[in-house]
C-alpha positions in Angstrom: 135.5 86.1 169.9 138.3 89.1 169.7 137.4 92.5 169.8 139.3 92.5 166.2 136.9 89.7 165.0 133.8 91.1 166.1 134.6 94.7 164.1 135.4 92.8 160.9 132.4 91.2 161.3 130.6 94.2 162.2 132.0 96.0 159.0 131.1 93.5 156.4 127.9 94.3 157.5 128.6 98.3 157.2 129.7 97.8 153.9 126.8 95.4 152.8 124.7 98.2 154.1 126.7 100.7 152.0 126.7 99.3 149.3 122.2 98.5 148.9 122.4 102.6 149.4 124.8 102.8 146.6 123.1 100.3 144.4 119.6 102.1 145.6 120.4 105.7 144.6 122.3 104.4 141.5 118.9 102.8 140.1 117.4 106.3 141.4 119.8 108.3 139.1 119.5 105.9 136.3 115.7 106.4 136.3 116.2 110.6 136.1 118.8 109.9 133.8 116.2 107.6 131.5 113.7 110.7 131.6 115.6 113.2 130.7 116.6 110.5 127.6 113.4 109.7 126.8 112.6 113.6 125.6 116.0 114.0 124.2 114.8 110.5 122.1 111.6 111.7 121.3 113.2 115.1 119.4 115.6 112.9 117.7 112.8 110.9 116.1 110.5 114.1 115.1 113.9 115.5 113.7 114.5 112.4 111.6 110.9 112.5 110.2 112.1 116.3 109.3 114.6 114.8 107.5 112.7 112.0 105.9 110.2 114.5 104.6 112.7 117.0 103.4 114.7 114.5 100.9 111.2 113.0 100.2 109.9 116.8 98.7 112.9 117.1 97.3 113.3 113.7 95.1 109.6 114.2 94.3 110.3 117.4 92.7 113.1 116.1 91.0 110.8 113.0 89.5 108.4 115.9 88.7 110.9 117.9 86.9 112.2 114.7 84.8 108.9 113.8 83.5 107.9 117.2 82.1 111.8 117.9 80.7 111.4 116.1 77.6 108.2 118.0 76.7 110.8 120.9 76.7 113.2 119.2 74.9 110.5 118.6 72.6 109.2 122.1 72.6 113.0 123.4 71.9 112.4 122.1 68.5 109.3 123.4 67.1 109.5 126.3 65.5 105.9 128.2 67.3 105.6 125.9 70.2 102.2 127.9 71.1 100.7 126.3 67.9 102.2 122.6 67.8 99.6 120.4 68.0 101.4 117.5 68.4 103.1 119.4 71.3 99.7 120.1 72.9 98.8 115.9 72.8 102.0 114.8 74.3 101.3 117.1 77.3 98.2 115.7 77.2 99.6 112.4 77.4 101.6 113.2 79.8 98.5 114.9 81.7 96.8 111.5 81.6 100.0 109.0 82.6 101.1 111.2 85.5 97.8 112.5 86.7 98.6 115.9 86.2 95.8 118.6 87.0 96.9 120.2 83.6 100.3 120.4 81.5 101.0 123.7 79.6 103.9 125.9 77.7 104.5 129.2 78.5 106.4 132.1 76.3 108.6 134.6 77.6 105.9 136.9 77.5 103.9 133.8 79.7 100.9 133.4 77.0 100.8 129.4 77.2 99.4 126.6 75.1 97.6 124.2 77.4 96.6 120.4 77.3 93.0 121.1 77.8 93.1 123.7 75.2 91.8 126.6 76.8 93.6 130.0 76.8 95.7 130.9 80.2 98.2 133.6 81.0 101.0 133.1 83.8 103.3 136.0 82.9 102.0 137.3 86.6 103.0 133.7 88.3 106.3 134.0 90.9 107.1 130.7 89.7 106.7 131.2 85.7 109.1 134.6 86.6 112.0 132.6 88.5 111.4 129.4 85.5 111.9 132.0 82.7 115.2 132.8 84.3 116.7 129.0 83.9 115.5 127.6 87.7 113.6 124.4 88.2 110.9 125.6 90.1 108.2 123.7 92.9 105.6 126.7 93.3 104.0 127.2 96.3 100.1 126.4 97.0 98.2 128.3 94.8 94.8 127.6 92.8 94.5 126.7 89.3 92.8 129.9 87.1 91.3 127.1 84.7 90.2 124.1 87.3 90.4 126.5 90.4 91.9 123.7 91.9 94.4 124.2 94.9 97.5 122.7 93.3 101.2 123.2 93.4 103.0 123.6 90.0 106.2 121.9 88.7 108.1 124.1 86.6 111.1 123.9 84.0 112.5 126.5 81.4 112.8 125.6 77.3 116.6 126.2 75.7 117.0 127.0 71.9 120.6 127.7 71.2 121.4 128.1 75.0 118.6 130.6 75.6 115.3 130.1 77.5 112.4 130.7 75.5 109.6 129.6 77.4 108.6 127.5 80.5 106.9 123.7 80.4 104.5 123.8 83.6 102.5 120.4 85.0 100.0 121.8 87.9 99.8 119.0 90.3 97.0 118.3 93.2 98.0 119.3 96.4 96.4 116.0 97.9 99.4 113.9 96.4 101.9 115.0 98.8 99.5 113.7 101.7 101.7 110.5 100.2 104.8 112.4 100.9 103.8 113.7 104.2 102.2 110.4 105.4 105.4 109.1 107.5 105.0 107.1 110.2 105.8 108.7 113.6 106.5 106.6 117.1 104.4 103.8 115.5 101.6 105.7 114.0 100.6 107.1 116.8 101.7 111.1 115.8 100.6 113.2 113.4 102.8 114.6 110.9 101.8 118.3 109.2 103.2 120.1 105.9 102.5 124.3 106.5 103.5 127.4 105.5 105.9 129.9 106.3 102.9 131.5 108.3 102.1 128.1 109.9 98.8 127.2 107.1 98.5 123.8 106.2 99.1 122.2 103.2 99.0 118.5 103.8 98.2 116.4 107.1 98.4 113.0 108.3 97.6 110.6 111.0 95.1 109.6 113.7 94.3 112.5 115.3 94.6 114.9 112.1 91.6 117.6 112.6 93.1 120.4 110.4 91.9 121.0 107.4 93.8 123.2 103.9 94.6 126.6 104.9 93.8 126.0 108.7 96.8 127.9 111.4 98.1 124.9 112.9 101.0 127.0 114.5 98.5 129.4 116.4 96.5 126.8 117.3 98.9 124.6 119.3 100.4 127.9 120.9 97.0 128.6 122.4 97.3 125.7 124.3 100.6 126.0 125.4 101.8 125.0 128.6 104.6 127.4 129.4 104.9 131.1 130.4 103.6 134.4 128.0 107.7 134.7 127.2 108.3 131.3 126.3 105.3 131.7 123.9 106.8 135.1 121.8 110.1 133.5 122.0 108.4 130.2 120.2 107.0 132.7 117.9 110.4 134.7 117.0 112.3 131.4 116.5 109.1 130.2 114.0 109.6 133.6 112.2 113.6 133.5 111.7 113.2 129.6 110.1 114.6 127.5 113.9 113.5 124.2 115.2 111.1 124.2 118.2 109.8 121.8 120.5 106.9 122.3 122.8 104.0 120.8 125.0 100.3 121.6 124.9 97.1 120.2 126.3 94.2 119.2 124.0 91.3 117.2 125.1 92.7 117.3 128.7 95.6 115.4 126.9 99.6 116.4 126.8 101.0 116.3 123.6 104.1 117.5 122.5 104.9 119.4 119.3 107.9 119.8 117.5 108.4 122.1 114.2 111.4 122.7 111.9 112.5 124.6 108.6 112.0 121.8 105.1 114.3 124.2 103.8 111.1 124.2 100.8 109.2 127.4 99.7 110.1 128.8 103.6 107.5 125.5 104.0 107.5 124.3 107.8 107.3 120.8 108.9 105.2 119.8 112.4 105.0 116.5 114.3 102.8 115.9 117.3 102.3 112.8 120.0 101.1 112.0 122.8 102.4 112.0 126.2 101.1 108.5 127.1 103.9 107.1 124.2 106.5 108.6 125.8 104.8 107.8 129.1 104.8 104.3 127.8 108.5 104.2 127.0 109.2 105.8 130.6 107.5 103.4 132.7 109.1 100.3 130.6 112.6 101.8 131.1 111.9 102.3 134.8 110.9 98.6 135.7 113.8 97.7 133.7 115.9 100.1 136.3 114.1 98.4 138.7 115.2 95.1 137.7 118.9 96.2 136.8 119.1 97.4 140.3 118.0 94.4 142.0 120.5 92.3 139.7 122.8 94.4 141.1 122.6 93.8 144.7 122.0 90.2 143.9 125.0 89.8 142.1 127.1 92.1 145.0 125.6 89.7 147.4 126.9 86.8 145.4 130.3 88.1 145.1 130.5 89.0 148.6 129.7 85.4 149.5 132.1 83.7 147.3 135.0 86.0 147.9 134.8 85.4 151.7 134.8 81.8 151.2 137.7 82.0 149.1 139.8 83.9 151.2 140.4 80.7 153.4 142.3 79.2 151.2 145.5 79.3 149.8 146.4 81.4 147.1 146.9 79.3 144.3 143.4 78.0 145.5 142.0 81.3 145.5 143.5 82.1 141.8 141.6 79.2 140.9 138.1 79.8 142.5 138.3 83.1 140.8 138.7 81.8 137.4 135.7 79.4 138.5 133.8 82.5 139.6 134.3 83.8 136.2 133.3 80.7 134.5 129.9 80.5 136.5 128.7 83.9 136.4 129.2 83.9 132.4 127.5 81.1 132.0 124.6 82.3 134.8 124.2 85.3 132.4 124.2 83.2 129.8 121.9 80.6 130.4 119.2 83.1 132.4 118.8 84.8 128.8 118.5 81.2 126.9 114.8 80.4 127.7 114.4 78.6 124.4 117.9 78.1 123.0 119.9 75.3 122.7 122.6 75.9 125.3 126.0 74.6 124.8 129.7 74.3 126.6 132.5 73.3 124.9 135.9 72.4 127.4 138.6 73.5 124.0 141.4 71.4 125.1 139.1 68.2 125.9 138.0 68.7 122.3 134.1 67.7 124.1 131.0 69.6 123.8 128.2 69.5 126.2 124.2 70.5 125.4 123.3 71.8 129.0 119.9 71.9 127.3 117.9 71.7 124.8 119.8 69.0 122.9 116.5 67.3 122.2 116.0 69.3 119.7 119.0 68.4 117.6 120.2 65.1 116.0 122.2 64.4 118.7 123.6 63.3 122.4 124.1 65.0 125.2 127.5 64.9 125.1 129.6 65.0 121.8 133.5 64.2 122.0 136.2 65.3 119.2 134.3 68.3 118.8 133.8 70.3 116.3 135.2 67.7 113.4 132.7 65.3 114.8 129.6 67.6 114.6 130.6 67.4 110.8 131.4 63.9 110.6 127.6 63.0 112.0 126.3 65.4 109.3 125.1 67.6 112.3 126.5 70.4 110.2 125.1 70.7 106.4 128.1 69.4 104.2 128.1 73.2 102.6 128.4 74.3 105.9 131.1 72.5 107.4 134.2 73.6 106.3 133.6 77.1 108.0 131.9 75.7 110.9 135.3 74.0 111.5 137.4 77.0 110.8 135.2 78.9 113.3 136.1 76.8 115.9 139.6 76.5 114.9 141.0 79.6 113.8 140.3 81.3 117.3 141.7 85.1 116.0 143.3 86.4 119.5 141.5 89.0 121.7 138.3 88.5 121.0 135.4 87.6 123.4 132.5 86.1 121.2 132.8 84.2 118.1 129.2 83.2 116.1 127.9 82.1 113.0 125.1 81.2 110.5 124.3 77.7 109.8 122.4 74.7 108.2 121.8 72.0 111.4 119.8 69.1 111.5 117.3 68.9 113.9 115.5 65.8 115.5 112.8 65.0 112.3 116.6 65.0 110.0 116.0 68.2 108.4 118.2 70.9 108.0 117.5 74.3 109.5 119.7 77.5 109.6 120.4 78.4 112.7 122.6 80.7 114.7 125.6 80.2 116.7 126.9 82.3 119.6 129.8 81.4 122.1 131.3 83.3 124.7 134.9 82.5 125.0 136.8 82.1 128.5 140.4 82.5 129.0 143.2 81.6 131.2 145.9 83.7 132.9 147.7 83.9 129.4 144.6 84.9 127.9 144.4 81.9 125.6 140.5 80.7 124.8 139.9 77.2 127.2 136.2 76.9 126.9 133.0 78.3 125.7 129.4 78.6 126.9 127.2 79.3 123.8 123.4 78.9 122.3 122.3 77.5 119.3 118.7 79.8 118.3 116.7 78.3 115.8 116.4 81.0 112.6 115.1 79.0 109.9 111.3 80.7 109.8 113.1 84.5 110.5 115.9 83.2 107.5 113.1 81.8 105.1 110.8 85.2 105.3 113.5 87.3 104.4 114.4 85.9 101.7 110.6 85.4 100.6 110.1 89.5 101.1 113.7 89.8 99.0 112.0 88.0 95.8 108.7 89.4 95.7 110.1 92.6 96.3 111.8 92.9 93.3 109.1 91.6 90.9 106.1 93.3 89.6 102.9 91.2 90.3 101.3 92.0 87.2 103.5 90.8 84.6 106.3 88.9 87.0 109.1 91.0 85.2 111.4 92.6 87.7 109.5 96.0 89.2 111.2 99.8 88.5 113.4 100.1 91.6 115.0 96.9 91.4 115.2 97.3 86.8 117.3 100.4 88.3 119.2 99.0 90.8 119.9 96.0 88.2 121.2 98.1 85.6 123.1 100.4 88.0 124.9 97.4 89.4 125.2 96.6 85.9 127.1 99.3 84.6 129.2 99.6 88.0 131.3 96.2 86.9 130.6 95.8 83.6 131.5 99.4 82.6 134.4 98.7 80.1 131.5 96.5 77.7 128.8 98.1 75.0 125.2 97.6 76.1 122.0 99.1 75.4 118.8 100.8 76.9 115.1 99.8 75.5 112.4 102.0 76.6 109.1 100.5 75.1 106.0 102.1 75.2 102.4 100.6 74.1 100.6 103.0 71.7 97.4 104.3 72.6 97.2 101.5 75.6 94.4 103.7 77.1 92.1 102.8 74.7 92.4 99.4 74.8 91.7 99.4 78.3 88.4 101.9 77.5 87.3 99.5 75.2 88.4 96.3 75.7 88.3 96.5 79.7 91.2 96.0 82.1 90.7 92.4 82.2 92.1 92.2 78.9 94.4 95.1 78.7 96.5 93.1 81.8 96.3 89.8 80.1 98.0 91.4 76.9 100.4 93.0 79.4 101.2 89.4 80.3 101.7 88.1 77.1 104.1 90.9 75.9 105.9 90.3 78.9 106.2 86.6 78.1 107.5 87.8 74.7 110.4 89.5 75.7 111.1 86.9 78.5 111.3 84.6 75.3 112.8 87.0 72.6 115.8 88.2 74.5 118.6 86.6 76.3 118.3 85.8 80.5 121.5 87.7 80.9 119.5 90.8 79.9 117.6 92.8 82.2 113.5 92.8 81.9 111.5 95.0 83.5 108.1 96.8 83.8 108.9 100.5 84.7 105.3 101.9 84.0 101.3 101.0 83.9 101.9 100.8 79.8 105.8 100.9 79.8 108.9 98.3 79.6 112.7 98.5 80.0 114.9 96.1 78.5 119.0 96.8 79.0 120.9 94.4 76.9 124.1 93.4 78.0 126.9 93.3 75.8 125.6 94.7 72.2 128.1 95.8 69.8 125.6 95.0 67.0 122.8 97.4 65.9 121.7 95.1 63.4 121.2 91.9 66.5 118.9 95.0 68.5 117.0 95.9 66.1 116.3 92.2 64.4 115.3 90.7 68.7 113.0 94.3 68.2 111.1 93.3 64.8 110.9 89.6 66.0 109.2 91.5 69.0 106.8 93.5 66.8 105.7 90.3 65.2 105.0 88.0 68.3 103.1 90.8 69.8 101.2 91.6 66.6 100.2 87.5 66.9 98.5 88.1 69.8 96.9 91.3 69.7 96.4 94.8 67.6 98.8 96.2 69.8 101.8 98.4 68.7 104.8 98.9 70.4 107.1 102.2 70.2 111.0 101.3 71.4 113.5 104.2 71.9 117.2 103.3 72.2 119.8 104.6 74.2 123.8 102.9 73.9 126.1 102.8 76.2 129.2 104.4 76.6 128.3 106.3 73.1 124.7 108.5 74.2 125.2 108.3 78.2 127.6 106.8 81.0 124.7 106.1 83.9 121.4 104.9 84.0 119.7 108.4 84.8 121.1 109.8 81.5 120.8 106.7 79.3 116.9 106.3 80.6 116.5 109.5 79.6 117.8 109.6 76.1 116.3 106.1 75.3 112.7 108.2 76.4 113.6 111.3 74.0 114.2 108.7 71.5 110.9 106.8 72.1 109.2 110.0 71.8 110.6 110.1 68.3 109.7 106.9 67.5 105.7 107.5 68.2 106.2 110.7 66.2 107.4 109.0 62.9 104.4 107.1 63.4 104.4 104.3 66.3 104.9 100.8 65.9 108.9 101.5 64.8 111.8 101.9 67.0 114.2 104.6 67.1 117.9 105.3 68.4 118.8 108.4 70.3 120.3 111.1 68.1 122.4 113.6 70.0 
């Protein structure tokens, strides 16, 4: 043996030995690096529950503000608002169908008419004050001077002629934004907190919740602080000028980690908490998977190493083609080491022949299937509604591209049909055309089947099996988005005095006339029109293409009588059209409200269109 020989020999062992120290400290820095991740992660998902709750406060108080606007509208009109009686019972029935701790109307001066009928004066309030001025308003927590009941109160100011003239007010418990506040944080393991500016809660949720109204969670968790004294006042001064913080604590000889941030609400603050052990959790996962990655690593070096020096004794032409072989077999290593329970597949393109390297037993076929893919069609492999893309897949080939995959209908060993998904990798040769693909088949019929289970019964409201609110809305919205150039036409129906039937009668009976009604419009109007149940008591109908009044309102009486066949029920129906009273669905819902609201005050049991 040379002297040359024996130092290349002695170096591929230097640089095998190099390269397990590289491959060692890289898994080394890739762990640190995963740390540091993990916290930067955890943040990220306490900011988006921030962010969650912030829009979630904030569409709530819009809702809030739209259900108590048309009691102003209403109040606009009366000439002494603080004597209507009819004003006092709609904010009573309003009270009642939102669950309102108490409705009320308040003067400029802020002496009010309430639903409960009892005197109260508000002039003193900070949000009657900034109301009276034109705001919206979403008071802070304060208690009720009638129920002294903590509540928070949902404010909006009365116009006549352009001028406010007095405020409409609902007081609302302070328990229904524990609904709001009740988001789900790394699993449901955190807690999430609604506070002050001073750090006093409002609302809590979540396992380990301990705090109760008005207790200082801020305080509390900077007690146990882990960190020096001028960490802690800087904590403090950032809480004070309305920043973001982030900081652990011990409890219960327990880590945890708090983060707080602005909801950009009444100076309210927003606080989420876990525990270390879920992001301890998440650490040690990431680090076996490090520890895995690493090892693949040197493997696959090792590999390489290997079949490089055996292919430097040939030729090159020999070499250029073990290399291409190389590539073939390490694809389709990675691929098939990740297939446990796929259907793994190699198609040779120029041979036109597919091979099942396993799992074929599974589908209606043999291992080996020539003339592929207008044979897998031909042998009804591929569902006939299937098969003309499942062909074009395979041969429309765009250029550059690594992967191509797909979604279909397969028959399987018992001859049934089941979606399943298709993935190939593509090789290439020197000119980069594709020449073969190693691919799985995963079966995806159950996954396929759920979702579109969850799609339907998400839509419809179990009660009545008329479509629910948010999909009525989403319905009509998609409605008016391409059939915007038409005439159409908004139904809000209302059952009169429902309540009582469901007093007297029992709920039993009050849901099976809720059925029934619903079954009469199902019949009554036409299936292009959109049905839905929007409320406990309260319908939506839009009707697509009306350019007769006279059609509405003859499908509304032939209503009124199938519903009076079955029951002493009445029905109130205000009507919004479309382009003429509104051009969206927010508007037209809520002029076909103002105009249902008219209806019950000529008397109930009528209908009534919306009157600019």
């Amino acid at each position: 043996m040379t002297e040359l020989v024996r130092k290349i020999r002695y170096s591929k062992y230097y640089l095998l030995a190099i390269a397990f120290l590289i491959a060692l400290f890289s898994t080394s820095f890739y762990m640190n690096a995963l740390t540091e991740s993990i916290e930067e992660r955890t943040i990220s998902v306490l900011r988006d529950t921030t962010s969650h709750l912030y829009n979630s406060i904030n569409q709530k108080a819009r809702d809030e503000w739209d259900i108590i606007r048309p009691l102003a509208n209403f109040a606009a009109k009366e000439e002494d608002f603080l004597e209507s009686e009819d004003l006092q019972q709609r904010m009573l029935d309003v009270q009642e169908a939102a669950g309102y701790d108490m409705v009320f109307i308040a003067d400029k001066s802020g002496n009010t008419l309430t639903s409960v009928g009892e005197p109260l004066y508000v002039g003193d309030r900070a949000y009657f004050q900034k109301a009276i001025k034109g705001a919206n308003v979403l008071s802070d927590v304060l208690v009720g001077r009638i129920t002294n009941r903590t509540v928070i109160c949902s404010a909006v100011p009365v116009y006549r002629r352009e001028k406010v003239v007095g405020v409409v007010v609902a007081s609302i418990a302070v328990e229904r934004l524990r609904m709001i506040s009740n988001a789900s944080v790394f699993d449901g393991k955190g807690n999430v907190y609604i506070t002050t500016k001073t750090g006093d809660m409002i609302v809590g949720s979540g396992p380990d919740n301990r705090f109760s109204l008005g207790d200082n969670i801020f305080y509390d968790f900077l007690k146990k602080a882990e960190g020096k004294e001028a960490d802690t006042q800087k904590l403090i001064q950032g809480f004070h000028d309305d920043e973001e913080g982030f900081f652990p604590y011990a409890e219960k000889e327990q880590t945890r980690y708090a983060y707080y941030a602005p909801l950009g609400i009444n100076g309210w603050y927003v606080f989420c908490t876990v525990p270390s052990e879920v992001i301890d959790e998440q650490t040690a996962s990431l680090r076996r998977m490090a520890f895995w990655h690493g090892c693949g690593l040197l493997i696959a070096f090792i590999l390489i190493t290997i079949f490089v020096g055996l292919a430097s004794k040939e030729s090159h032409e020999l070499l250029r083609e073990r290399n291409r072989e190389l590539e073939i077999n390490e694809r389709r290593f990675r691929m098939a080491s990740s297939l446990y329970n796929n259907v793994v597949i190699e198609w040779n393109i120029g041979e036109k022949e597919l091979i099942f390297l396993s799992g074929y037993e599974n589908i209606a076929t043999e291992p080996i299937l020539r003339d592929f893919p207008e044979s897998a069609v031909a042998q009804s492999l591929v569902h006939p509604d299937s098969a003309e893309e499942f062909v074009k897949l395979h041969r429309e080939i765009p250029k550059g591209i690594d992967m191509i995959s797909g979604e279909f209908r397969i028959m399987n060993r018992e001859k049934k049909y089941i979606w399943c998904r298709l993935d190939e990798l593509l090789l290439h040769d020197e000119e980069g055309n594709p020449i073969r693909t190693i691919g799985r088949i995963t079966d995806i019929d159950r996954e396929k089947k759920e979702l579109e289970e969850l799609k339907s019964k998400a839509k419809m409201d179990s009660g009545t099996g008329l479509y629910n609110k948010e999909a009525t809305r989403l319905l009509v919205e998609e409605c008016l988005k391409h059939e915007g150039a038409g005439r159409h036409a908004l139904l809000i129906i209302d059952l009169d005095d429902f309540k009582d039937v469901n007093d007297s009668r029992g709920h039993l009976d009050g849901d099976r006339i809720l059925r029934e009604i619903a079954d009469s419009m199902r019949e009554i109007f036409r299936h292009s029109d959109i049905v839905g149940r929007i409320g406990g008591d309260e319908f939506m109908i839009f009707v697509r293409s009306c350019t007769d009044e006279k059609f509405l309102e003859g499908k509304i009486q032939t209503l009124f009588e199938n519903v009076k066949k079955h029951s002493d029920v009445t029905l109130s129906v205000g009507i919004s059209r479309y382009p003429e009273d509104a051009r969206d669905f927010n508007a037209l819902y809520r002029c076909a409200d103002i105009a249902m609201y008219e209806a019950k005050a000529r008397g109930k049991g009528t209908l009534a269109f919306y009157n600019s």
